[in-house]
N, C-alpha and C positions, 0 to 999 in steps of 0.2 A: 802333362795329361797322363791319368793313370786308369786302367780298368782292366779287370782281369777275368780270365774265363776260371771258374772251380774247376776243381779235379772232382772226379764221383765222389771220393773217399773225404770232402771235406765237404760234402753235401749231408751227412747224417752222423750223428755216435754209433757206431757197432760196440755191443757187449763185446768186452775183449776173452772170449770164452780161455783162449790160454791162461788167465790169470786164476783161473778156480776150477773148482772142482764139483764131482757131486757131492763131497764134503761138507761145502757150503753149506747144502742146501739141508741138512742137517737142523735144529731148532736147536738151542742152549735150553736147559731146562726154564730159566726165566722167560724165555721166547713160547715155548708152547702151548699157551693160547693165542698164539698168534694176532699179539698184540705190538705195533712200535713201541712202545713208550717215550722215551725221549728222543728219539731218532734226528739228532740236526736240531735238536731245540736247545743247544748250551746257554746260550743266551738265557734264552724264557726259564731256564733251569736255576741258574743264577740269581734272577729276582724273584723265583719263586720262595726261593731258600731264605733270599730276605724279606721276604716277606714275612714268611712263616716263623722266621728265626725272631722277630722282635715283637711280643704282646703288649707295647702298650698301645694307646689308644689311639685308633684313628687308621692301625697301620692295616689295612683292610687289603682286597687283594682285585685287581682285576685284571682277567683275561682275556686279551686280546688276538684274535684270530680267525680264521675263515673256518664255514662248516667242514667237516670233513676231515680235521689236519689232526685228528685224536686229541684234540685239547681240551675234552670233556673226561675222557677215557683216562687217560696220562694223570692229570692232574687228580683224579679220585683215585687211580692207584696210589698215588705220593704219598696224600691226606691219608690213606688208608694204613699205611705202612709207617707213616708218624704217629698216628692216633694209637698204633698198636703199644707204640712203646711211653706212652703217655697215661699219667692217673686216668681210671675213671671219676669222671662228677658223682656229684650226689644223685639220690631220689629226693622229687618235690612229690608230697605227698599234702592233698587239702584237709582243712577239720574243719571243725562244725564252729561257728565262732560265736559264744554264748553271751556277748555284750553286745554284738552286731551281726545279725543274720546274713545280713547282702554283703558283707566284705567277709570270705572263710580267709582262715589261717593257711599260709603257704607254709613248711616244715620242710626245712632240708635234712634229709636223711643218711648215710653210709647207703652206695650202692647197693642194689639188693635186698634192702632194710623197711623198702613202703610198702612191698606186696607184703612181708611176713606181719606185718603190723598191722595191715588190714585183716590180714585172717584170723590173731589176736584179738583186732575189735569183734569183728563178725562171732566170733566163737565167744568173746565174753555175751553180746547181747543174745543169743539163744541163752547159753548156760543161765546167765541172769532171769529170763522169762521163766526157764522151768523151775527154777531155784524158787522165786517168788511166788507161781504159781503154786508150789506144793508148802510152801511155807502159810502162805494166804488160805489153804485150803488144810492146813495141819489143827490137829485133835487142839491144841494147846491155842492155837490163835482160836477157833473156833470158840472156845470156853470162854477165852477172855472175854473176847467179842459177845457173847452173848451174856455175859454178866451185865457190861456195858448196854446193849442193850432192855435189860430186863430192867434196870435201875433205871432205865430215860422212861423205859413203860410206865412203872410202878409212879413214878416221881407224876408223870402225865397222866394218869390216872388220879392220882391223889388230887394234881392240881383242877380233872374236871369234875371228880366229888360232889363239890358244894354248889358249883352254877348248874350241875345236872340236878340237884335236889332242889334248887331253890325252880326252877322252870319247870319240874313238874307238877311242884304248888301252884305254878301261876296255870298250868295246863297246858305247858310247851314239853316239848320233847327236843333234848342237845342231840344232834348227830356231828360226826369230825368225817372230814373227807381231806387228807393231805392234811394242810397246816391250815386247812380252813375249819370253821365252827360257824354251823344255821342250826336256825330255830323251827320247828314245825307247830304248827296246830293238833291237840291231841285230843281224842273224842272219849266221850265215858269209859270206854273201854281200857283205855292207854296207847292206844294205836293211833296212828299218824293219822289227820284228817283229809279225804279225799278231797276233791277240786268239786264236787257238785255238791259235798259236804260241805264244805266252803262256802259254796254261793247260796245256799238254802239258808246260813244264817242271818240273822236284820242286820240292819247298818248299826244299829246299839252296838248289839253283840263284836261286829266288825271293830267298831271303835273301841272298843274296849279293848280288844286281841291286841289290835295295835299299841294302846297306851301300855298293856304289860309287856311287850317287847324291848317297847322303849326304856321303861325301867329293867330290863333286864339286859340291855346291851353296854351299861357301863363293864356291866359282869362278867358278858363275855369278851370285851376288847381285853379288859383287864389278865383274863384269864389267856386271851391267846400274847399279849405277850410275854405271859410269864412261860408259856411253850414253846412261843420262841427263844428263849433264852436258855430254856433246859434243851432244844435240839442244838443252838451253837454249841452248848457245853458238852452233849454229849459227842457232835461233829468233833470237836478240839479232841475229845478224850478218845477218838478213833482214828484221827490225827495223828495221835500222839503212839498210840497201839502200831498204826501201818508203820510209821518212819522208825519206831524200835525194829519191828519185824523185819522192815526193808533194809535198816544198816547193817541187821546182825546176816543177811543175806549179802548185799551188794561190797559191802568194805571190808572184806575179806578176798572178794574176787579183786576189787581195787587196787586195795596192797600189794596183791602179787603180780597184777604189771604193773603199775610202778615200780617191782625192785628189780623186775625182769628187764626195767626200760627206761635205768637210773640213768643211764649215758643219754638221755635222750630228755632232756630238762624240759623244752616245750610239751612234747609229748606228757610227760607225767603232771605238769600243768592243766592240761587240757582233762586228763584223768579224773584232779581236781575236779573240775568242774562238771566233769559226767557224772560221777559219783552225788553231788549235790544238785544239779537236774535231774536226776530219776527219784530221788526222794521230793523232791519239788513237784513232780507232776504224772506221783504214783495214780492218780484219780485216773489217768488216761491211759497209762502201761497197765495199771491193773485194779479195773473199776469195782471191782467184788471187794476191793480191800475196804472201800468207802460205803458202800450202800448199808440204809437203813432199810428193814424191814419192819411193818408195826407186828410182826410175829415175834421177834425178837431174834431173828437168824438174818445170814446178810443176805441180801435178794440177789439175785442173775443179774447179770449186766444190764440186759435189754430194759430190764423191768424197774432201772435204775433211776432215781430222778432226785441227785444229788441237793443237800441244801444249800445253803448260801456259803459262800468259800473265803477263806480270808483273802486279803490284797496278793500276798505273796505267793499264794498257792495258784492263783489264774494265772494262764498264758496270753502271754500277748496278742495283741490284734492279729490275725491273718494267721495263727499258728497252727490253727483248725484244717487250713489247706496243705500243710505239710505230711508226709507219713509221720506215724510216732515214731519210727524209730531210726527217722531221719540224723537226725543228731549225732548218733552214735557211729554214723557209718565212717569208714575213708575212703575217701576221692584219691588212688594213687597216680597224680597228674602226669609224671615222671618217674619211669623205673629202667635202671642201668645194669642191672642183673648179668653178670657174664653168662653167657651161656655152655652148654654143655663144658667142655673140661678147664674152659677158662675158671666156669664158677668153682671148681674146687678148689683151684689155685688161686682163688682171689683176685685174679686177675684180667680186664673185661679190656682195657682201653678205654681213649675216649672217642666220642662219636662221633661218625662221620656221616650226616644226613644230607639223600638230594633231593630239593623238593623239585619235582617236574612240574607242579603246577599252580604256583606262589601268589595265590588269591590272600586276600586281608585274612579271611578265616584260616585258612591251610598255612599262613607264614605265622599269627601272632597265637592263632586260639579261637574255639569257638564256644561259646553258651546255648546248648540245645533247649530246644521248648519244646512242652508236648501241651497236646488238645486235651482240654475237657469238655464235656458234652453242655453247651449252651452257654460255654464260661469262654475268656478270654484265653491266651497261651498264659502258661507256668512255668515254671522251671525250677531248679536248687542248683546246690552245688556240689553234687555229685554229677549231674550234667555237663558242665564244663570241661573240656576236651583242651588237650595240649596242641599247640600248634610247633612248627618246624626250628622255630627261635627256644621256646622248650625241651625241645628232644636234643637240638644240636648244643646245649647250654655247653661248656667247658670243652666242647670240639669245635667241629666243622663244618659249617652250613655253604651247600651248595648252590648257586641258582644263575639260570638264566634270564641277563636283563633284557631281555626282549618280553620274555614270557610276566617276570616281574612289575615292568611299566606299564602293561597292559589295563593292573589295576593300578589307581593311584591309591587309593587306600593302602593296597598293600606297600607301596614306594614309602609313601610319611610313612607308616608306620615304621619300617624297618627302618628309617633313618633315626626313628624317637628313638627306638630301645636302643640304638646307639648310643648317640649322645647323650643319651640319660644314664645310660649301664644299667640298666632293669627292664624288666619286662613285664609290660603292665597290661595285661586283657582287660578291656571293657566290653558290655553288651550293649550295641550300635542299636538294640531297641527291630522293634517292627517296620518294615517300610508303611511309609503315611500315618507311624503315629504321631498324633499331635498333642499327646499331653504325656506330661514326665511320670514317669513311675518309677518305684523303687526298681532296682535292677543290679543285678550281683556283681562284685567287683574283686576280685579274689587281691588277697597282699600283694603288692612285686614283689619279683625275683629279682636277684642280681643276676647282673649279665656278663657274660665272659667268652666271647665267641668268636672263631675267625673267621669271616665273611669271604665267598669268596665267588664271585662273580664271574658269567662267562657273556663277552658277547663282541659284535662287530666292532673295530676301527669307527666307522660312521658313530655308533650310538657313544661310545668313550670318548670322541671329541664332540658331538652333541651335550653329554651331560658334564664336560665339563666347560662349556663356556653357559652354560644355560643354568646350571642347578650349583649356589654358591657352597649347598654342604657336600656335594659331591669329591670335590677334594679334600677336603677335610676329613672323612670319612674312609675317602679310598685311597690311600697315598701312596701303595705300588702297583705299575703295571707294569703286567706283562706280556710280553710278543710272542705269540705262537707264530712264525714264519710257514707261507706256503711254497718252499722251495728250499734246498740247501747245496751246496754242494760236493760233487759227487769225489769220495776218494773209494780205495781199496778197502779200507775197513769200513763206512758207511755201504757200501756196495752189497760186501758180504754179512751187514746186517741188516741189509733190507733185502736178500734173498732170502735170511732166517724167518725172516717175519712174515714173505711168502709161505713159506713152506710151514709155517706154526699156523699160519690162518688156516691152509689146506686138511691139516690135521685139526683141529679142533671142530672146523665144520664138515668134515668128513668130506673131503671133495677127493679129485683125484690128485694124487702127488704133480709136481711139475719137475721135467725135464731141466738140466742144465741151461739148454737152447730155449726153452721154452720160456723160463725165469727171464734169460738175457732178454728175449723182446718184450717180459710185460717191464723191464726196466727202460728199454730205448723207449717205450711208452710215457714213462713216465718222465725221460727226459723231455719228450715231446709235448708233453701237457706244461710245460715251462718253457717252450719255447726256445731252450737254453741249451747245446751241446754239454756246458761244465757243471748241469746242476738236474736234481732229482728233484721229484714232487715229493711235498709233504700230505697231498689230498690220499690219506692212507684209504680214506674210504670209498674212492674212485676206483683205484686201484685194486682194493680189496672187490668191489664187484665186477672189474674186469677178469681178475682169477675167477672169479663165481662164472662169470658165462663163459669162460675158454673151459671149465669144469663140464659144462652143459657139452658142449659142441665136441669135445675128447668123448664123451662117454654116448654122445650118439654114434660118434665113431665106432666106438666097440673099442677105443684106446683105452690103454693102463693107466697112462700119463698125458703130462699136460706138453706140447712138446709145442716150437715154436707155430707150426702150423695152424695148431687151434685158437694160439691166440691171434695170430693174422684172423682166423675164421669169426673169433666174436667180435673183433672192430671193423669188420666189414659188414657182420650181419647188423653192427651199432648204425652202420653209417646207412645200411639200406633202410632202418629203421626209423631214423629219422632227418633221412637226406629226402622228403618229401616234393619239399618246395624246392632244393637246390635240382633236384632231377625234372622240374617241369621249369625250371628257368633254364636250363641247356639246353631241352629239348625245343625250345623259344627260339632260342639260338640257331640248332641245326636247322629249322625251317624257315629260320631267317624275319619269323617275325621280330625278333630284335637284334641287329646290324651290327656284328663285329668281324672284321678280314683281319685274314691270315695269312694271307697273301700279297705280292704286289708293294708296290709304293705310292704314298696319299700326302699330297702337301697340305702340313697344318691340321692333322689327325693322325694320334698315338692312341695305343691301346693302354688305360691304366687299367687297376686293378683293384678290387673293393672286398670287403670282408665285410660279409651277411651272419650277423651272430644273434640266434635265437634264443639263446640262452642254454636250454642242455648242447644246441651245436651248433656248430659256426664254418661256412665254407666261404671260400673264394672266387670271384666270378669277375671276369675282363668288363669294361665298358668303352664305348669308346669317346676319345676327347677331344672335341674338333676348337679349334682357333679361326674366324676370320680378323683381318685388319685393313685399317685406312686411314686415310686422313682423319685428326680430331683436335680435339684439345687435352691430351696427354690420358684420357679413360682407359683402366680396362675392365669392363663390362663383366659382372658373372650373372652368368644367368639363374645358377640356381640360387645365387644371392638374392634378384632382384625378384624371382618367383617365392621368396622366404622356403625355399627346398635346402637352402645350405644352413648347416649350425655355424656358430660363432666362430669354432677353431678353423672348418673349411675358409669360410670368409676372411680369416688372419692367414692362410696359407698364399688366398689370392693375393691380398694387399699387400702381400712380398714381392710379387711378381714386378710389382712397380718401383720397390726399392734395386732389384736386381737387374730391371731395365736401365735406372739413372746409375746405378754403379758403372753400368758396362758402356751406355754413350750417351749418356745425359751432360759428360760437359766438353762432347765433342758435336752437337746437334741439339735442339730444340724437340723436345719429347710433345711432336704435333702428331700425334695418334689416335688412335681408336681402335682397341681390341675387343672380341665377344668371347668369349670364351662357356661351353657347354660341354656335361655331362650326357649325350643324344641316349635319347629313350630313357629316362631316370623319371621317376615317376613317385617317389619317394624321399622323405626326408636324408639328406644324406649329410654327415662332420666326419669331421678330421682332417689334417693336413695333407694326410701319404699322396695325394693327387697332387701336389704343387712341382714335381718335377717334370712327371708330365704334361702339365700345362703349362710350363716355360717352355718345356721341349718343341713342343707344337706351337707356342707365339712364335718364337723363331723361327722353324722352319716355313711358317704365313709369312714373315716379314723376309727370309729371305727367300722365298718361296723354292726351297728345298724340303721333296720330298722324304716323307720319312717310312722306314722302313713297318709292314702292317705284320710280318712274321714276329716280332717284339712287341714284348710288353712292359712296361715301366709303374718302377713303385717306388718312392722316397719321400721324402720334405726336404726344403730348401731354406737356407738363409738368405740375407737381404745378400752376402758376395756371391750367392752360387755358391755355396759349399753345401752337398749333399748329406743329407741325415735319418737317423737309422726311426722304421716306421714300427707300427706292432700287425702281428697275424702273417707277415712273411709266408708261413707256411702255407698256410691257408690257400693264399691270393698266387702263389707259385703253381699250387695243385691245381687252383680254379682254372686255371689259363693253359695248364696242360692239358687235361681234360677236355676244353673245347677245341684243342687243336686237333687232337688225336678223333675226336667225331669230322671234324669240319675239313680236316688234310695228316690223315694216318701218318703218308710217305715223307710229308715235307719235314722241314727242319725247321726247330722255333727256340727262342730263347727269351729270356726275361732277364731284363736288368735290376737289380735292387743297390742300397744304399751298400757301400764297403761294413760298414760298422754292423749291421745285418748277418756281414758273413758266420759268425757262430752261433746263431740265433736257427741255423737251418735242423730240422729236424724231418726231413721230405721220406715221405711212401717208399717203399722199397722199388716200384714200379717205376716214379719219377726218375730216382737215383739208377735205375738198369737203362732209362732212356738217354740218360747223360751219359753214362758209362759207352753208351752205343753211338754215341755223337747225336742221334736226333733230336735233341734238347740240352739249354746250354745256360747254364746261369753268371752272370755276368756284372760282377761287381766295381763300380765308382764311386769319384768319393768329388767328384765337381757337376756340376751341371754340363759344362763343355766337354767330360768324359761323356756323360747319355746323349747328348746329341749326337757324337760324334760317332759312336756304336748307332744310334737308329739313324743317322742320313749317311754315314758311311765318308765324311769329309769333315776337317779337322775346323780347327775356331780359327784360327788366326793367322795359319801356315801351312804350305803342300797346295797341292791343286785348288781351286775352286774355293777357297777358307770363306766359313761363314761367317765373320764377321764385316768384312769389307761390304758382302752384299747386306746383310743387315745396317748397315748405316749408309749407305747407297741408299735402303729403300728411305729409311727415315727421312734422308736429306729431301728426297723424293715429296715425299709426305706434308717433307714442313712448308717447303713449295706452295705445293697444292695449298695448303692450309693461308699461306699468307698471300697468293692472290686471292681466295676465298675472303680472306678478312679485307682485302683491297679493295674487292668488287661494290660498289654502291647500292647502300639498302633505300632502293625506290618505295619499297612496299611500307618505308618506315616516316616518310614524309606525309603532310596532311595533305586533306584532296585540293586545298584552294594553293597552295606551292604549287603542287602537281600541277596544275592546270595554267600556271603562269608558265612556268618551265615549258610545257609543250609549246606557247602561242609563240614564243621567244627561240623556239628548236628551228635550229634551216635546216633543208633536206639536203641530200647527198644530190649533186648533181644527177647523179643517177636516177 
């Protein structure tokens, strides 16, 4: 039998303030944004490296870790510090694509190369407008032009000559309106005949009009097609005039980017084709070039009303709704341009992008539409927008899979352009349209990217039993740990990383002693004497409010005092409900002694955890027993108030019963066992030692002591084992004792294996130091009983084991005259009633 009372000093870690200095507390210039960076993450460091160190395919990266442990932070510093010593990618810049409108040209460009290219196109199509415009508008075009003209006149005149002299023999008058030719009625005079002039003549007369019409309309079909055919000829020979005029403009400006932008093969391709689309559809860059006038000068635009056009000269269906000078433009989808002194040195990196909010549009790309008035959405492809897989193209894309999964569009997608290696934007169209339209589809890109993903344990083994490309795609992970442990060099660099936070956010410096308690803090938040937390950003806002509470002081510094002062004012702030379940307590509406001796009721001990906080609070746990057939009864099992693990903690209880006299006696019992005033779902095992504690002292009915409290799990022999919240559930029960009996003396027994787990209140630890509280560690079941009834299991005065099988033997008794006794009630009533006639009485 072993159980031991702690010393104060192995109740908590004390900063060991002799081993530093204010030195420490000093930042390394790497430190001074008071950042951890790798802090205790060798491990996670390790497969980062491999990860990052191998591009081929598949080898993606995911991060494993709890919020808080800088693993967002850390790992975009890395990327960032790799990326710097890494090419930059290209520019993807879009073109106009003169075989297919809806799919533009993607053009990988030399970083920094798409914007100067766009300002080249930009700058050629003004210079080209005014070029044209003043060439179109020059003494020498205007001459030609009106030679051309005067000759369609002259030629159109000639050809209406003779149908004009032969119709005013018959008493018509020719008039031309456009490319049309009527006949009028002419009166004595030669003047056109009015409409009452008209009707005044006989019907002779009428018929007659009409039969020389008739004869006279072979003359005129005749005649307008032969105007037809001298306006195609004179259209061809102004055809022919614009596209001289226009090449001796346009392919001069051509040539010289092309030679300007010989290293760039697509590009001067594309060139090609600009150059032969503007002479293709000069009618619409510049209408003045084409207009006939019957004055013989070229007419204003407006006033334009072009003739019939050859095949090659019309634009395509739907071109109408583009601007003119669409085509010419560049879309720079992607630009890598180093900035400030990087770009003079040519050298940018490659990129390291986080997208925070990895929606299908924001991860692949989007195609914008705008409204026209009474018309459907449009677009081009100058609209189309880069998305996160673009920008990070030959770096680093960051994202969080929580925020990721949220859409699944955006999930497939970013598995396609994996597996495919290209990145391919489509336009997903309007919600509710129901018919296909054309819709722009820009080239792929190749894809070349390190993926690299941040999110919970839970969701990394969700998607990888769930999603088969997931591993295929992500094939390292890595551990970001929320804990590590503590040496001398880790110590003193997570006080750097205090004091780089404090300067960076301007707070106030922190004291030596001060630093030491937000570390005993941090060991505290691990539960762990040999190890620190990695929740940097817990920590990080626990300096922030000891900053707050120093500087209401009027202090300089952050010194240990202010930090006790922010985790008190944490704990008033959200010990809401823990302060009205005490106060429960001290008025006794819910029943727990701290005093005295109770057979068959221990005080256990329970951890209420809210989520930002979690306290400890006694309850009490009462056993009756009796004769049965081997039950032990939970109550909050059979109210479904227990979860699964409590329910396995009970059903030990009956293994540890038959280990201990199951084959020295007949297990003819009946135990109850209850949680009193529990009113709430409640799991976990840490209750099973006090519920053996208490069956045995009901069976041997020895009381057990009510100034103790008990907390562990137990196995089927009775060996004690280590629970979690220790702290917690230590404090809770000190707490109540000090409302409920200041002067008396109390102790809590917990698991041995427990014992380095203690991380207790300064308060707790000065009450132990003073004997009035006593922690008390074993490592058997027959140790805790033996500490709460104060008599030993098997030996020494009074041993509880003899009376515990004393009672059993007791029990089984009872139980098998019970099974002896005769079930009257279980015979029918016509037995029943022979049996009585057949009964003699007792002389008596």
């Amino acid at each position: 039998m072993v159980h031991r009372t702690l010393t104060a000093n192995e109740l908590r870690w004390s900063f060991p303030m002799a081993d530093f200095s204010d030195r420490d507390l000093k930042p390394a210039e790497k430190d001074s944004h008071g950042r951890p960076g790798a802090l205790g993450q060798e491990r996670a460091l390790s497969a980062l490296e491999l990860g990052l160190g191998i591009r081929e395919r598949g080898f993606n990266i995911f991060v494993v870790g709890a919020s808080g442990t800088g693993r967002t932070s850390t790992v975009k510093e890395l990327l960032e510090a790799r990326a710097r010593e890494e090419p930059t990618p290209p520019d993807v810049i879009l073109l106009y694509n003169f075989t297919d409108r809806d799919r533009p040209l993607a053009v990988n460009l030399p970083p920094g190369m798409g914007q100067k290219i766009k300002k080249r196109y930009d700058a050629f199509v003004e210079k080209m407008l005014q070029e044209l415009e003043k060439a179109f508008e020059s003494e020498g075009y205007i001459e030609r032009r009106n030679v051309i003209d005067a000759h369609h006149q002259e030629k159109t005149d000639h050809t209406l000559e003779g149908i004009d002299k032969e119709a005013r023999a018959r008493g018509f008058l020719l008039s031309r309106t456009g490319t049309a030719l009527t006949l009028a009625v002419a009166d004595d005079e030669g003047n056109p005949l009015s409409e009452e002039q008209y009707e005044a003549l006989t019907d002779q007369q009428k018929l007659d009009l009409e039969h020389k019409a008739e004869e006279l309309q072979g003359g005129l079909e005749d005649a307008l097609r032969r105007i037809r055919a001298l306006e195609k000829e004179t259209d061809e020979q102004i055809e022919k005039l614009a596209r001289e005029i226009a090449t001796s403009v346009v392919r001069p400006m051509i040539d010289e980017l092309k030679t300007d932008l010989a290293a760039h093969p697509r590009v001067v391709a594309h060139l090609d084709d600009v150059q032969k689309d503007v002479l293709d559809r000069l009618r619409r860059l510049v209408p003045e070039s084409h207009a006939i006038n019957d004055g013989g000068e070229p007419a204003e635009a407006e006033a334009h009303h072009a003739p019939a056009r050859r095949l090659s000269e019309e634009e395509e269906d739907g071109d109408r709704d583009e601007p003119a000078l669409l085509r010419y433009r560049v879309n720079v989808l992607v630009s890598n341009a180093p900035p400030g002194r990087a770009a003079s040195k040519g050298k940018g990196g490659a990129p390291v992008v986080v997208e925070t909010h990895p929606t299908a549009a924001n991860l692949i790309g989007r195609i914008e539409h705008r409204m026209r008035a009474g018309e459907a959405t449009s677009t081009d492809f100058l609209r189309i927008k880069a998305g996160a897989l673009y920008r990070a193209n030959g770096g680093y894309l960051l994202l969080h899979a929580q925020d990721l999964l949220r859409d699944p569009a955006a999930w497939e997608g970013l598995k396609r352009a994996l597996k495919n290696r290209q990145i391919e934007l489509d336009d997903p169209g309007e919600p509710g349209r129901m018919v296909s339209i054309a819709a722009l589809r820009p080239e792929p890109v190749r894809l070349s990217v390190k993926i690299v993903l941040i999110g919970t344990p839970e969701l990394y083994y969700s998607l990888s039993r769930g999603d088969p490309d997931f591993g295929k795609l992500f094939k390292v992970k890595v551990d970001f740990d929320i804990e590590m442990d503590h040496s001398t060099e880790r110590i003193r660099n997570y006080m750097r990383f205090l004091s780089g936070l404090a300067a960076e956010e301007k707070l106030l410096p922190l004291t030596l002693d001060g630093a030491g308690r937000v570390l005993e803090h941090a060991a505290r938040i691990c539960d762990d004497q040999s190890k620190l937390t990695t929740r940097f950003g817990e920590i990080a806002d626990l300096v922030r409010e000891a900053s707050f509470w120093a500087a209401k002081a009027g202090a300089k510094a952050i010194d240990r005092g202010h930090v006790r002062a922010a985790l008190a004012a944490r704990a008033e702030r959200e010990g809401f409900i823990e302060l009205h379940m005490r106060e429960d307590i001290t008025k006794r509406r819910i029943q727990v002694e701290t005093r005295g001796e109770v057979i068959g009721q221990v005080n256990g001990l329970t951890v209420i955890d809210l989520g930002s906080y979690a306290f400890g609070m006694p309850v009490r746990i009462t056993c009756r027993s009796g004769a049965g057939k081997g039950e032990i009864v939970d109550i909050e099992r059979e109210t479904e108030l227990g979860g699964p693990i409590h329910t396995k903690g009970t059903l030990i209880l009956k293994g540890v019963l038959l280990d201990r006299f199951g084959r020295d006696t007949p297990m003819c019992l009946q135990t109850t066992l209850c949680m009193e005033q529990s009113y709430s779902e409640i799991d976990g095992d840490s209750a099973s030692l006090a519920e053996a504690c208490a069956m045995f002292s009901s069976l041997a009915q020895a009381p057990l002591r009510q100034d103790t409290a008990v907390t562990g799990s137990i196995d089927q022999r009775g060996g004690v084992q280590a629970v979690g919240g220790v702290n917690e559930k230590i404090e809770g029960f000190y707490r109540v004792c000090q409302i409920r009996d200041a002067k008396g003396a109390h102790q809590v027994v917990i698991p041995a294996a427990n014992a380095g787990d203690l991380m207790l209140d300064e308060d707790v630890v000065a009450a132990c130091r003073e004997g009035r509280f006593r922690i008390i560690t074993v490592e058997t079941l027959e140790d805790a009983i033996q500490v709460l009834s104060g008599r030993s299991w098997s030996t020494g005065k009074a041993p509880l084991q003899p009376a515990i099988l004393a009672t059993l033997r007791e029990l089984a008794a009872v139980q098998s005259l019970a099974n002896q006794a005769p079930r009257v009630a279980a015979r029918p009533p016509r037995a029943l009633a022979k049996a009585a006639r057949h009964h003699r009485r007792s002389p008596r």
